[in-house]
TIVO-2410 file (N, C-alpha, C; in nm, 3 decimals):
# residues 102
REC num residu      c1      c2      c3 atome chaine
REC   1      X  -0.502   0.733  -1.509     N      A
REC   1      X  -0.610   0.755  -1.600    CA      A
REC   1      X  -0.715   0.648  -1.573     C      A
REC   2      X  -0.863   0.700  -1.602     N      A
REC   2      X  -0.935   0.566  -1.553    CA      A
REC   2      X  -1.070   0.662  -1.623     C      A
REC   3      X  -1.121   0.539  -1.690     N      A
REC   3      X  -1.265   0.546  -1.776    CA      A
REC   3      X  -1.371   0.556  -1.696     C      A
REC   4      X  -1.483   0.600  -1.670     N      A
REC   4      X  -1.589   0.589  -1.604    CA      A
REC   4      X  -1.716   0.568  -1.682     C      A
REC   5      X  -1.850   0.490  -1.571     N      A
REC   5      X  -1.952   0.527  -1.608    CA      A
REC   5      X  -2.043   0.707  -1.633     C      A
REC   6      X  -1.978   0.779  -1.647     N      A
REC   6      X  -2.024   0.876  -1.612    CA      A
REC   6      X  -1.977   0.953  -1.764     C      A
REC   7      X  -1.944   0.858  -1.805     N      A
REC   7      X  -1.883   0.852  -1.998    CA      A
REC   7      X  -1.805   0.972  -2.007     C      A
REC   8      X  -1.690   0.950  -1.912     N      A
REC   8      X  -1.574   1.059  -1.930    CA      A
REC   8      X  -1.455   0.996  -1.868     C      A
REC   9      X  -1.324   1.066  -1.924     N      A
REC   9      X  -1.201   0.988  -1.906    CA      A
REC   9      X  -1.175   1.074  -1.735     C      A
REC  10      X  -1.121   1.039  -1.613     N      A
REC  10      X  -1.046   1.094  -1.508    CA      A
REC  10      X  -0.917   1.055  -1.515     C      A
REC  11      X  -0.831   1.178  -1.482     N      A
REC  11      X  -0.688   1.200  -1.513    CA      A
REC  11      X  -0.633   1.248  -1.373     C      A
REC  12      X  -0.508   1.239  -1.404     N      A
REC  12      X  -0.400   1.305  -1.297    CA      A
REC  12      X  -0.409   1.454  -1.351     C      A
REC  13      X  -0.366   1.570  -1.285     N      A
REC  13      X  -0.335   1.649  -1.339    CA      A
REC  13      X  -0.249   1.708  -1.440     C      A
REC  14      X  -0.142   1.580  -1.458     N      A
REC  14      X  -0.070   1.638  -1.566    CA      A
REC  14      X  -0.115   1.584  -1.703     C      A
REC  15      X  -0.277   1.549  -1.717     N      A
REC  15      X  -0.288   1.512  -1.806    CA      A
REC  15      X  -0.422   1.578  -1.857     C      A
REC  16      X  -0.451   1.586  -1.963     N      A
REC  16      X  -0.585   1.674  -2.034    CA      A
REC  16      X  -0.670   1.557  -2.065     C      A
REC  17      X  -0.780   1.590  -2.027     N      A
REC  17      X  -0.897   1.498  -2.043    CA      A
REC  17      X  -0.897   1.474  -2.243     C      A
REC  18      X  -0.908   1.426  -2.271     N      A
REC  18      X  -0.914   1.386  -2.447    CA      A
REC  18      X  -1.109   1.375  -2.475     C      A
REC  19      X  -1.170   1.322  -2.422     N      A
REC  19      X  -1.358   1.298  -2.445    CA      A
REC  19      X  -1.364   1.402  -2.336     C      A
REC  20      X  -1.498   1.433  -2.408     N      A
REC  20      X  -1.645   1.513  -2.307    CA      A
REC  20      X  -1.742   1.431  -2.245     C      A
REC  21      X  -1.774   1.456  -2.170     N      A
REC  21      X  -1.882   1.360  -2.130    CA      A
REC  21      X  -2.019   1.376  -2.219     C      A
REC  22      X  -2.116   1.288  -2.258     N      A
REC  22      X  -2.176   1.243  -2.337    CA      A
REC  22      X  -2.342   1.321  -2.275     C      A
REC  23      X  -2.315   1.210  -2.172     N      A
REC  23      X  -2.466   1.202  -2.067    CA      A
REC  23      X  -2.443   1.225  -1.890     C      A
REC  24      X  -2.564   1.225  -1.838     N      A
REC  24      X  -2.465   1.266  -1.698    CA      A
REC  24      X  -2.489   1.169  -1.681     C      A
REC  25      X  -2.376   1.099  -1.551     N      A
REC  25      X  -2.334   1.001  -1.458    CA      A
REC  25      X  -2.492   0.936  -1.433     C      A
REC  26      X  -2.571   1.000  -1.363     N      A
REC  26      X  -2.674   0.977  -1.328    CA      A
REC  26      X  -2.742   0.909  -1.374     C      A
REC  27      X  -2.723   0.924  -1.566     N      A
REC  27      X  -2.828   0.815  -1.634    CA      A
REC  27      X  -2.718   0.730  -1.676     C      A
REC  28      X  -2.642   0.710  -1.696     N      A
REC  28      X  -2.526   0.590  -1.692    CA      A
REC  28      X  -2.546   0.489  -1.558     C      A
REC  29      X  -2.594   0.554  -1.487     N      A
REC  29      X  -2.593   0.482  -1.342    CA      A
REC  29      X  -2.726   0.369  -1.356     C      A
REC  30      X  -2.835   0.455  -1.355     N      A
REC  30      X  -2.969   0.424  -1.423    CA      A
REC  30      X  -2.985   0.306  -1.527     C      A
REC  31      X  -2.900   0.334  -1.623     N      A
REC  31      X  -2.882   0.238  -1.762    CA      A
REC  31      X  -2.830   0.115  -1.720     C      A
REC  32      X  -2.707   0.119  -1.592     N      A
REC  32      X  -2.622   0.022  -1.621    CA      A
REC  32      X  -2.765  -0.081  -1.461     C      A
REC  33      X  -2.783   0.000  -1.378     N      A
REC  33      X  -2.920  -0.084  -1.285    CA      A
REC  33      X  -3.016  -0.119  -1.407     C      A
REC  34      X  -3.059  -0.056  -1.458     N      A
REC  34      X  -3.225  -0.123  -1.553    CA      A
REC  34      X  -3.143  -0.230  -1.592     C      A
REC  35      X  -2.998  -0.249  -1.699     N      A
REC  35      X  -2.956  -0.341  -1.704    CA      A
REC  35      X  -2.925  -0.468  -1.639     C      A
REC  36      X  -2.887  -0.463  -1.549     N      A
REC  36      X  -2.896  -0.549  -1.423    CA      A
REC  36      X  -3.014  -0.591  -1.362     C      A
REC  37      X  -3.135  -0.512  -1.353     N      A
REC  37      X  -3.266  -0.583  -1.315    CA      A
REC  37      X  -3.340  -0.668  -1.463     C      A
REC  38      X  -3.242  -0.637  -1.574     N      A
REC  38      X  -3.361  -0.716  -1.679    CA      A
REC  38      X  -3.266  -0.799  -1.727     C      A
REC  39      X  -3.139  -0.838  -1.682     N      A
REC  39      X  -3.019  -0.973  -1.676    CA      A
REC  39      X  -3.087  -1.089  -1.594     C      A
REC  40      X  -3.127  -1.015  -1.455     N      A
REC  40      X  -3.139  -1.123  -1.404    CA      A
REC  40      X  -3.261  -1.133  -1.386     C      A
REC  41      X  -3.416  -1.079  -1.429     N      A
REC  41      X  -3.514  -1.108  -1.479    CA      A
REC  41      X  -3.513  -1.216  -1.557     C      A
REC  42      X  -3.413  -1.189  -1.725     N      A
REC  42      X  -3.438  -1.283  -1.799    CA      A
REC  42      X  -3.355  -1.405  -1.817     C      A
REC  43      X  -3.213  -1.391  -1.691     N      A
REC  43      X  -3.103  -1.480  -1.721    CA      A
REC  43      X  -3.051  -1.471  -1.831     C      A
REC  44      X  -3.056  -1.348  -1.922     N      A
REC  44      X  -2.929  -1.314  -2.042    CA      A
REC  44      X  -2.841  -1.267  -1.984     C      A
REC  45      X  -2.740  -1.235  -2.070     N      A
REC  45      X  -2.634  -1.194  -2.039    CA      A
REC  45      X  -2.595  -1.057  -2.090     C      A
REC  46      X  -2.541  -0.916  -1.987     N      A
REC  46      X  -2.500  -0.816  -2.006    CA      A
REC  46      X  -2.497  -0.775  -2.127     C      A
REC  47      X  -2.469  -0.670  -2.176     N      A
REC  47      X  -2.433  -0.622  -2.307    CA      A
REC  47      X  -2.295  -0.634  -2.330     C      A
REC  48      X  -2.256  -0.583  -2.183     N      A
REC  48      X  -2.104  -0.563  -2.161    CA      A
REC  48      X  -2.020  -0.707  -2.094     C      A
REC  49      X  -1.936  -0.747  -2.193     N      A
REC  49      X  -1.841  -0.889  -2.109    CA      A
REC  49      X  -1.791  -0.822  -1.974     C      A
REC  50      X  -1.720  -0.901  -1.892     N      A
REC  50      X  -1.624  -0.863  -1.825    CA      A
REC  50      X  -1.512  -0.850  -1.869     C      A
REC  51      X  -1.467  -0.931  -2.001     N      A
REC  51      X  -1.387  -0.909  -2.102    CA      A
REC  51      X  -1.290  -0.780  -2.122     C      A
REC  52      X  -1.499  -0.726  -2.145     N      A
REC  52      X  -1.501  -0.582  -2.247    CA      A
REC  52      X  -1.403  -0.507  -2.162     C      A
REC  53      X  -1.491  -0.512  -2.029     N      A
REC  53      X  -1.463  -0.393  -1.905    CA      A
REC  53      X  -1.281  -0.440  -1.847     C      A
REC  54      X  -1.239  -0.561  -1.863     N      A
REC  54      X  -1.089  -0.537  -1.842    CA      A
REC  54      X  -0.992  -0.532  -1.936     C      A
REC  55      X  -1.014  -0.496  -2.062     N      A
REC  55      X  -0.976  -0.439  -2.202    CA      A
REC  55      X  -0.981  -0.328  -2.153     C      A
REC  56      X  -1.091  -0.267  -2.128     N      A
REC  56      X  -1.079  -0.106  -2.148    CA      A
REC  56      X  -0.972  -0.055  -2.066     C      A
REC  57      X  -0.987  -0.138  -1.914     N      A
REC  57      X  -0.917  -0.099  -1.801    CA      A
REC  57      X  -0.770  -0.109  -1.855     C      A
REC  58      X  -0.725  -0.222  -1.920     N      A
REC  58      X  -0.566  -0.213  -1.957    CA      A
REC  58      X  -0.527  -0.127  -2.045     C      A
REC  59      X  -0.636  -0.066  -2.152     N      A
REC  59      X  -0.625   0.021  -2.232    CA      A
REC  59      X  -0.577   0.128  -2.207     C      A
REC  60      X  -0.629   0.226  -2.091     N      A
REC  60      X  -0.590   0.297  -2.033    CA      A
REC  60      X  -0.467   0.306  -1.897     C      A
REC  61      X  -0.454   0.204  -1.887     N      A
REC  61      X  -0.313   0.163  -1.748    CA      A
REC  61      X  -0.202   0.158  -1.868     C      A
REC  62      X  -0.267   0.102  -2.026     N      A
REC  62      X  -0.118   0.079  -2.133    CA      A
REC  62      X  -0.077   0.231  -2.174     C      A
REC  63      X  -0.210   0.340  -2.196     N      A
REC  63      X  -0.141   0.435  -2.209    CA      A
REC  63      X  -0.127   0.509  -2.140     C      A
REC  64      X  -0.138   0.510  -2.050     N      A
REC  64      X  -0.067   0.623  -1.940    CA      A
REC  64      X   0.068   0.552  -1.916     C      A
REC  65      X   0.088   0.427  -1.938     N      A
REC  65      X   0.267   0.371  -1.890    CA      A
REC  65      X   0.313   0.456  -2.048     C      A
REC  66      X   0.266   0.447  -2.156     N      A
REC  66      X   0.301   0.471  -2.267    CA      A
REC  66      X   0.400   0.608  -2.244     C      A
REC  67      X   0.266   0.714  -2.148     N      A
REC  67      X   0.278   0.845  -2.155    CA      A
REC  67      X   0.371   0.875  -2.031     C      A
REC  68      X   0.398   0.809  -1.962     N      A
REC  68      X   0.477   0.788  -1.838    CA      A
REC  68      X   0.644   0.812  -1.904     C      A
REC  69      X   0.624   0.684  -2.043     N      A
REC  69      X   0.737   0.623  -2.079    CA      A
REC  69      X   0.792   0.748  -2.186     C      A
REC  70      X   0.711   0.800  -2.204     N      A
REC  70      X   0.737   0.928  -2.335    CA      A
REC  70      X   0.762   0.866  -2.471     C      A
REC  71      X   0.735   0.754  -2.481     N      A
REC  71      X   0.752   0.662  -2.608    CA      A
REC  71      X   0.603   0.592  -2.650     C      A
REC  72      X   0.637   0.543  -2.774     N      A
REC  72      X   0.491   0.433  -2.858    CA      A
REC  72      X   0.555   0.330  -2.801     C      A
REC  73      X   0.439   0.225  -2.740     N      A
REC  73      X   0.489   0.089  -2.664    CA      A
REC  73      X   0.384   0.006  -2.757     C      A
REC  74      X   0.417  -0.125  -2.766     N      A
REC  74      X   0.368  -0.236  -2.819    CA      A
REC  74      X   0.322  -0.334  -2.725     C      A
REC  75      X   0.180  -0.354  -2.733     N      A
REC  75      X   0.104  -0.420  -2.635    CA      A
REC  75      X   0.101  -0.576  -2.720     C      A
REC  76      X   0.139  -0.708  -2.614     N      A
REC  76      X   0.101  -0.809  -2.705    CA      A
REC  76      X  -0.035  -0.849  -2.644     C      A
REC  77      X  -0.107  -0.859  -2.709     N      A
REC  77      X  -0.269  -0.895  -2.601    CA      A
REC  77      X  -0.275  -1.044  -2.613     C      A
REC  78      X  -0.174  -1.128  -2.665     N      A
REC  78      X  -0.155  -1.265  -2.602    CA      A
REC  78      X  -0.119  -1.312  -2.436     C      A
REC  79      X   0.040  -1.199  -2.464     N      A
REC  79      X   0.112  -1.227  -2.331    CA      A
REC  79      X   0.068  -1.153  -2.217     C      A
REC  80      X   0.002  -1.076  -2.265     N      A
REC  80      X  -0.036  -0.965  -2.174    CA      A
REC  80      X   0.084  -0.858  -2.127     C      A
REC  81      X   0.166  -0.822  -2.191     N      A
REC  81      X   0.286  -0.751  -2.183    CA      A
REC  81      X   0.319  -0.683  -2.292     C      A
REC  82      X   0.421  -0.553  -2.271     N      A
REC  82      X   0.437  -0.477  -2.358    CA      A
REC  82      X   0.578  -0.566  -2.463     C      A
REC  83      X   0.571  -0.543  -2.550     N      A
REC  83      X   0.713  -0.622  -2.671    CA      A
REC  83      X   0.855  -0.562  -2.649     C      A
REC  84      X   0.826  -0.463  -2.649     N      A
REC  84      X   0.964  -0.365  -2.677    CA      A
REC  84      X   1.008  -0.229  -2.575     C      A
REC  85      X   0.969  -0.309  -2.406     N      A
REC  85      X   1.013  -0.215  -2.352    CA      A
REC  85      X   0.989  -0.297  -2.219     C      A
REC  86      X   1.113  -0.347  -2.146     N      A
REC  86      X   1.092  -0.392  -2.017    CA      A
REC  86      X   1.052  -0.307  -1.886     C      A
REC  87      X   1.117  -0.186  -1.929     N      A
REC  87      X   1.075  -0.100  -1.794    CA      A
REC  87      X   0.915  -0.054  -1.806     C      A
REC  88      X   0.914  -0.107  -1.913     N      A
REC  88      X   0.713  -0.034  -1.902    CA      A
REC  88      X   0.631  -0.175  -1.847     C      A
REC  89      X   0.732  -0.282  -1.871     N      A
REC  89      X   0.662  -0.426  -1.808    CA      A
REC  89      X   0.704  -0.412  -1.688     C      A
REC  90      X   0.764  -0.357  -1.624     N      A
REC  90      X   0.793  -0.305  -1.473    CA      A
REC  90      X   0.708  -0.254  -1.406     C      A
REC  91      X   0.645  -0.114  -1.480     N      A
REC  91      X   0.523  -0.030  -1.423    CA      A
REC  91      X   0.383  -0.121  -1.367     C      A
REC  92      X   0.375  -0.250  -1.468     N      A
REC  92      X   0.259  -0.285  -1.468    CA      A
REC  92      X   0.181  -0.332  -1.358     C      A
REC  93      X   0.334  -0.339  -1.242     N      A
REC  93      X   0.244  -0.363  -1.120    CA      A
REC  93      X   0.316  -0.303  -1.000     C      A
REC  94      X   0.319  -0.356  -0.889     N      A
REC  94      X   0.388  -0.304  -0.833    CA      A
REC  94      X   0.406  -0.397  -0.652     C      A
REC  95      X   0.534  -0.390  -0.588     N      A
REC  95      X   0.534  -0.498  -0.454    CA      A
REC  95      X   0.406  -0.470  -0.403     C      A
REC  96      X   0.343  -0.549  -0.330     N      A
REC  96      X   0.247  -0.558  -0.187    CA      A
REC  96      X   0.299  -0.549  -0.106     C      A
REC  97      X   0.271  -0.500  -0.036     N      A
REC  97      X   0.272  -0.483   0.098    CA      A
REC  97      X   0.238  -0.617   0.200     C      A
REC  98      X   0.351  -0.664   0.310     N      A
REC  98      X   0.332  -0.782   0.387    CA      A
REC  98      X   0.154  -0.752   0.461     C      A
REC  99      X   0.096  -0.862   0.474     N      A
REC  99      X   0.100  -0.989   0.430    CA      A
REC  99      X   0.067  -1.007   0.311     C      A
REC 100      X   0.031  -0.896   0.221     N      A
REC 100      X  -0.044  -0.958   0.110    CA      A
REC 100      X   0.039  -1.052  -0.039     C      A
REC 101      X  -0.053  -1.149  -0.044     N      A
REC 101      X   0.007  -1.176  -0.219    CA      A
REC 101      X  -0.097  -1.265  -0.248     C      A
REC 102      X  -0.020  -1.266  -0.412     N      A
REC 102      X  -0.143  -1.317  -0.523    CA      A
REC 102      X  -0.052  -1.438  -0.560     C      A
***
């Protein structure tokens, strides 16, 4: 599952889109450049944290493990891990491939 600028959810197939899209991609695209040329015009800062944008992203990686898991999972947004289910703290990532690591 994965959120887009294009203000609609993309899914696997075994899953039903839940939102409609709003606006087309096109002016999302538009919105999020004008934004970016008048950031660094004025040296403010985004509307959007980076925060925001990797909240949303776990939001959706928590429920699709949720929906994976066929159960309600408990997110601690301290630890960054689910409470009451190790195999869904399993999903959350997965080996690399040689050479890579973090």
């Amino acid at each position: 599952m994965e959120t887009g600028d294009a203000t609609k959810i993309e899914c696997s197939d075994n899953i039903k889109p839940l939102l409609r899209p709003t606006e087309s991609a096109s002016l999302a695209l538009e919105n999020h450049m004008n934004e970016l040329v008048r950031c660094i015009k004025t040296r403010q800062p985004t509307s959007a944290s980076a925060a925001a944008a990797a909240n949303s992203h776990v939001t959706c990686h928590a429920a699709f493990i949720a929906y994976q898991r066929g159960k309600r999972l408990t997110w601690d947004t301290t630890k960054h891990e689910f409470t009451n289910d190790e195999v869904a703290n399993h999903m959350r990532s997965r080996a690399l491939r040689e050479p890579w690591r973090i």
